[in-house]
N, C-alpha and C positions, 0 to 999 in steps of 0.2 A: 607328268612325265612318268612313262613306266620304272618299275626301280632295276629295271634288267634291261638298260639299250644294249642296240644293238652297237657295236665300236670299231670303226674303222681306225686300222695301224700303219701308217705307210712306213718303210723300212727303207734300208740303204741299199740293199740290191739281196740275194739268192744264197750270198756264202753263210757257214758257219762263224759267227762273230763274235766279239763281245758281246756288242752292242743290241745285238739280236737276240741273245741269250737271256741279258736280261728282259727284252721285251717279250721271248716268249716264256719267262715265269710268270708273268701280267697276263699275257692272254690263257694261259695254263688254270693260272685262280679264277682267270673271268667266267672261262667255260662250265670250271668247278661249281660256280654259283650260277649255273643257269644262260649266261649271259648269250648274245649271239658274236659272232669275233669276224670278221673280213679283213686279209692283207693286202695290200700294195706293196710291189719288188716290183722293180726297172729290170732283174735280170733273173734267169732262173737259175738256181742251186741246190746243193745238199738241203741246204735251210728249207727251201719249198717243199722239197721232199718232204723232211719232219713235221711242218703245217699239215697237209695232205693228209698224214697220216695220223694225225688228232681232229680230222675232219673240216681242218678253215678253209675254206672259200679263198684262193688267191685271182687277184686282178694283174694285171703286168701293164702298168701307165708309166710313161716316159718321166719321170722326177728327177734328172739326171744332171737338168739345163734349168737355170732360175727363168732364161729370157723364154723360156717356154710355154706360155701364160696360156698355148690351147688345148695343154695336161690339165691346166686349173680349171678349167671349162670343163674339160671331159670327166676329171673328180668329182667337180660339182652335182655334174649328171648322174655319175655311179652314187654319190651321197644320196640324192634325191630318190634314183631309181631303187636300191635297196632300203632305203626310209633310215639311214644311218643317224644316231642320235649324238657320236661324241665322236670326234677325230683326235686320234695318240697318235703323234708324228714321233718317229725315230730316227727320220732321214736326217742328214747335215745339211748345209747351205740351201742349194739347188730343193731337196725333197719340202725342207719347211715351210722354206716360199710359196710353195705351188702347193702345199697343204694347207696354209694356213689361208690362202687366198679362194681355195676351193670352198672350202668352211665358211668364209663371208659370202660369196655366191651361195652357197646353199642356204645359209640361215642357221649352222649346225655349230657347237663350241668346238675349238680346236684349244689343244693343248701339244705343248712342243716339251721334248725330251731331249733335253742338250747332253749330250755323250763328252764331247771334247770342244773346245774353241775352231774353232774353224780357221783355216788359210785365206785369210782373203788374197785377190788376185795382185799380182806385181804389177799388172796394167792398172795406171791409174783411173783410168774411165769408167773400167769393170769394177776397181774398187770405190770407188763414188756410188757407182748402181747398189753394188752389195749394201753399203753402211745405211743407203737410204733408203732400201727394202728391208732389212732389220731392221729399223728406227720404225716406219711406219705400220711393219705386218705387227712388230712384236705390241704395239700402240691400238692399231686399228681391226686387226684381223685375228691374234690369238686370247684366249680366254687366261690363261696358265702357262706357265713356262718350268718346269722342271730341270733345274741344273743337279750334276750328280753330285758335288763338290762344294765347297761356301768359296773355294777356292773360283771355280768354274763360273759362277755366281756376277763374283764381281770382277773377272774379267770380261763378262757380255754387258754387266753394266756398263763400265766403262765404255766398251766399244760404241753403246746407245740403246741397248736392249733397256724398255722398262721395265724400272725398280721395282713398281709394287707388283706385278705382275709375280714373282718368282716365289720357288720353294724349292729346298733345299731337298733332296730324296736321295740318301746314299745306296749305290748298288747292293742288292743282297745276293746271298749264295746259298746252298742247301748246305749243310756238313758233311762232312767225309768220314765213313768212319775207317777210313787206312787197312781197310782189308789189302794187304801186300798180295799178286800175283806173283811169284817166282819164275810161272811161264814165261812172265816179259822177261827176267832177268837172264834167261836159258834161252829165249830168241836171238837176245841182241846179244850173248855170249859174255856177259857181266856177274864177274864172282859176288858169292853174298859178302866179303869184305872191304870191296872196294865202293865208295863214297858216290852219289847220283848227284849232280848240279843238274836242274832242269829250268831250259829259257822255252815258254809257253807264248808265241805270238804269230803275227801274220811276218814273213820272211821282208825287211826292208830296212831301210837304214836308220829310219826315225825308233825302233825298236832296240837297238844297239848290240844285234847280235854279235857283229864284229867286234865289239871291244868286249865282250864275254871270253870271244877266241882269244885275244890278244892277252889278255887275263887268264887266262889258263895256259896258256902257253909262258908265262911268268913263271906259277905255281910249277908247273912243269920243269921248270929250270932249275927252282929250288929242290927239287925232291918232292912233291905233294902230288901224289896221283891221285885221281876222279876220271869218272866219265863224265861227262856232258853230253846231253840228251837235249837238242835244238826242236820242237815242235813247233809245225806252224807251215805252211803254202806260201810260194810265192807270187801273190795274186797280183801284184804292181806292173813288176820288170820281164812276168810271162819266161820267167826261171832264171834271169841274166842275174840277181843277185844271190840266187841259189850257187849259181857255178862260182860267182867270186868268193862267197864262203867258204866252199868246199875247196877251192885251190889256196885261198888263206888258211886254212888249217895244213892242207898238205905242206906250203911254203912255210911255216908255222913247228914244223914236226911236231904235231898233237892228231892226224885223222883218224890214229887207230883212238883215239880217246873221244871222238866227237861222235853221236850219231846223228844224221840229218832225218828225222822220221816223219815227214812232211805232216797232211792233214791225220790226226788219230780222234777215232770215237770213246777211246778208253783214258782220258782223261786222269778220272778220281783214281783210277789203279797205277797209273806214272807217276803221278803224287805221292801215291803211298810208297815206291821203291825210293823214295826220292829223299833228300836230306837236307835239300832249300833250291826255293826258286832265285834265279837271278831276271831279272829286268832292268837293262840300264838305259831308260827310254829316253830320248829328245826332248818328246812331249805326250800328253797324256792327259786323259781325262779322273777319271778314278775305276781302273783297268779292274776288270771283273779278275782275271787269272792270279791276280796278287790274293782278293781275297779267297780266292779256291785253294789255292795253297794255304794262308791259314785255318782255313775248313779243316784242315788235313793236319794239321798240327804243324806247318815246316815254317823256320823263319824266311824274311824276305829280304834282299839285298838290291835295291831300287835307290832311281835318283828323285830327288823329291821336286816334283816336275808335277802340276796338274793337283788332282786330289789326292796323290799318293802320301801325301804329309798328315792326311790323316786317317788315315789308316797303318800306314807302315810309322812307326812311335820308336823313333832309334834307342837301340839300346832295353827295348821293350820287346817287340816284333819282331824288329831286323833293324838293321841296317841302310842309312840315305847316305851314298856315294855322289859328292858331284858330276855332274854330268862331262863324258869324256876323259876321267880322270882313269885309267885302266889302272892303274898303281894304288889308288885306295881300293878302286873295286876288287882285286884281286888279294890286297891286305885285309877286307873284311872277310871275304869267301876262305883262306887258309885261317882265319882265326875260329870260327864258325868249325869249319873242317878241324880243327886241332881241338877242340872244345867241345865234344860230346853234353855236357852237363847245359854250357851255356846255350847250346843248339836248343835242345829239347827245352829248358824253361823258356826261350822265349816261341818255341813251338805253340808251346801248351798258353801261353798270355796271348798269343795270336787268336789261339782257336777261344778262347773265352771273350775276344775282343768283337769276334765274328756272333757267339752267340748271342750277346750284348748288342749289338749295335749294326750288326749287315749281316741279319736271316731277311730270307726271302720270306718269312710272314711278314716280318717289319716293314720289311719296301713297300710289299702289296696292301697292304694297310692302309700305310703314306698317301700311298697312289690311287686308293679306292677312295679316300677319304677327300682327293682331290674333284676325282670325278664326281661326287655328289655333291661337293659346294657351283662345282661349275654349270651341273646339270639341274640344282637346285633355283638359280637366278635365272632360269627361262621363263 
């Protein structure tokens, strides 16, 4: 086996994601070291773009649908046809299946990247199919199974994912080093005194933007002014939960305090005006945006949902609010806000916690380390 295959990545679809984010610090290192890199996207987007223009080869094969077993056939063909030596799945349900079944048709190792637990269906039938095409791909078809979380881990055990199969590879992030733009702050008409809450997600309800709103809108009452800076597309509802936000805040009297600034490329520079991230998520994998926020120095105030428990260390980091609780979320957010000293030390033990434990050398390490055990047993 040559020590540079070449690695197909099937992904979730086109947008800019987490999920995709981290997969492209992996194909970033790959390429670094020579390696050769091919994607698969079900749809096109921002993200194809940025491939494109680091020179990877995209494919666009339907992964979209598990019952679609003649994607797995025509992946097989693309494996074969480009002489692909390792398949890194990023997809969820539907993409893994039809990755990991391509891989056994081709004769090629596949390795699956679990982002978050999946939904299976409310239709019983469909959910029988699921359990028992995870039971058998994760058994019969995948080499490796990568969860983000220990948390994540042994929630797909349980479901029937195999045990030994798995590793544990925490998200990593680059650092920030908080060079502040002031430009943003003079765009969005925001004085240098007044406080930045920033919620970093895709616009939906499992996200908990609205209880962010409903939460500032408390703080509001008592006297505690902040802007809140909302980033994030509404790629679900196709803008219908854009519009209820935005009428929630007005019904709310907070919209002059709210900005909705949908998809932004400037990331690490919002971080840097910024003085903690909120996330009061449903559910959750182990969300890349928490740890870019501590890259940045800010603490976090999340519900400890997913892998976010280990990462966000209350009282350390930030902050674990239960889930739907607006009245503690908003009691940690004015404490943070009223406590300059308390903000920045758990700023500063965030970003040490990042250097320590989720750089993106560390991941790609994890994860290189994997690929050569796996491409090693050929």
């Amino acid at each position: 086996m040559s020590a540079n295959p070449k690695i197909l990545y099937p992904i979730i679809d086109g947008q800019v994601t987490g999920g995709n984010i981290v997969c492209l610090h992996l194909i970033e290192a790959a390429l670094n070291q020579g390696w050769d890199v091919l994607v698969n996207s079900p749809s096109e987007g921002r993200f194809c773009d940025i491939l494109r223009e680091k020179g990877v080869k995209i494919y666009h094969l339907d992964t979209t649908r598990s019952f679609n077993w003649l994607s797995a056939v025509k992946m097989a063909q693309l494996i074969k046809k480009e002489r692909v030596s390792l398949v890194h799945a990023h997809a969820p349900f539907a993409g893994s299946i039809i990755s990991s079944l391509a891989g056994k048709l081709a004769g090629v190792p596949v390795i699956i990247h679990a982002h978050l637990q999946d939904a299976l269906s409310s239709n019983s039938l469909i959910r029988s199919y699921q359990n028992i095409m995870n039971y058998w791909t994760s058994r019969k078809c995948s080499d490796a199974i990568i969860a983000v979380s220990h948390q994540l881990k042994n929630a797909l055990i349980t479901e029937g994912f195999d045990s030994r199969k798995f590793h544990v590879v925490h998200n990593g992030t680059p650092l920030n080093n908080r060079e502040n733009n002031s430009n943003i702050r003079s765009q969005l008409n925001i004085s240098e005194d007044i406080p930045v809450v920033i919620h970093i997600a895709r616009l939906c309800k499992s996200k908990g933007q609205h209880l962010l709103l409903q939460a500032a809108a408390n703080l509001h009452q008592l006297g505690q002014e902040a802007v809140y800076l909302i980033v994030g597309k509404d790629l679900e509802q196709d803008g219908a939960y854009l519009k209820y936000l935005k009428d929630l805040a007005q019904e709310l009297g907070i919209n002059k305090s709210v900005h909705f600034l949908g998809h932004r490329a400037d990331i690490p520079q919002l971080l840097a005006l910024s003085d903690l991230l909120v996330l009061p998520s449903y559910t959750e994998g182990l969300p890349l945006v928490i740890l870019e926020a501590m890259a940045a120095g800010l603490p976090v105030v999340a519900t400890p949902v997913g892998g976010i428990p280990e990462a966000v260390i209350p009282q350390e980091t930030g902050f674990l609010v239960p889930v739907e609780d607006v009245q503690a979320l908003g009691d940690v957010i004015l404490k943070l806000l009223q406590n300059p000293n308390l903000k920045n030390e758990m700023g500063n033990k965030g970003l040490q916690m990042v250097r320590n434990d989720f750089s993106v050398e560390k991941m790609c390490r994890e994860v290189f380390d994997i690929y050569q055990k796996v491409l090693n047993r050929e």
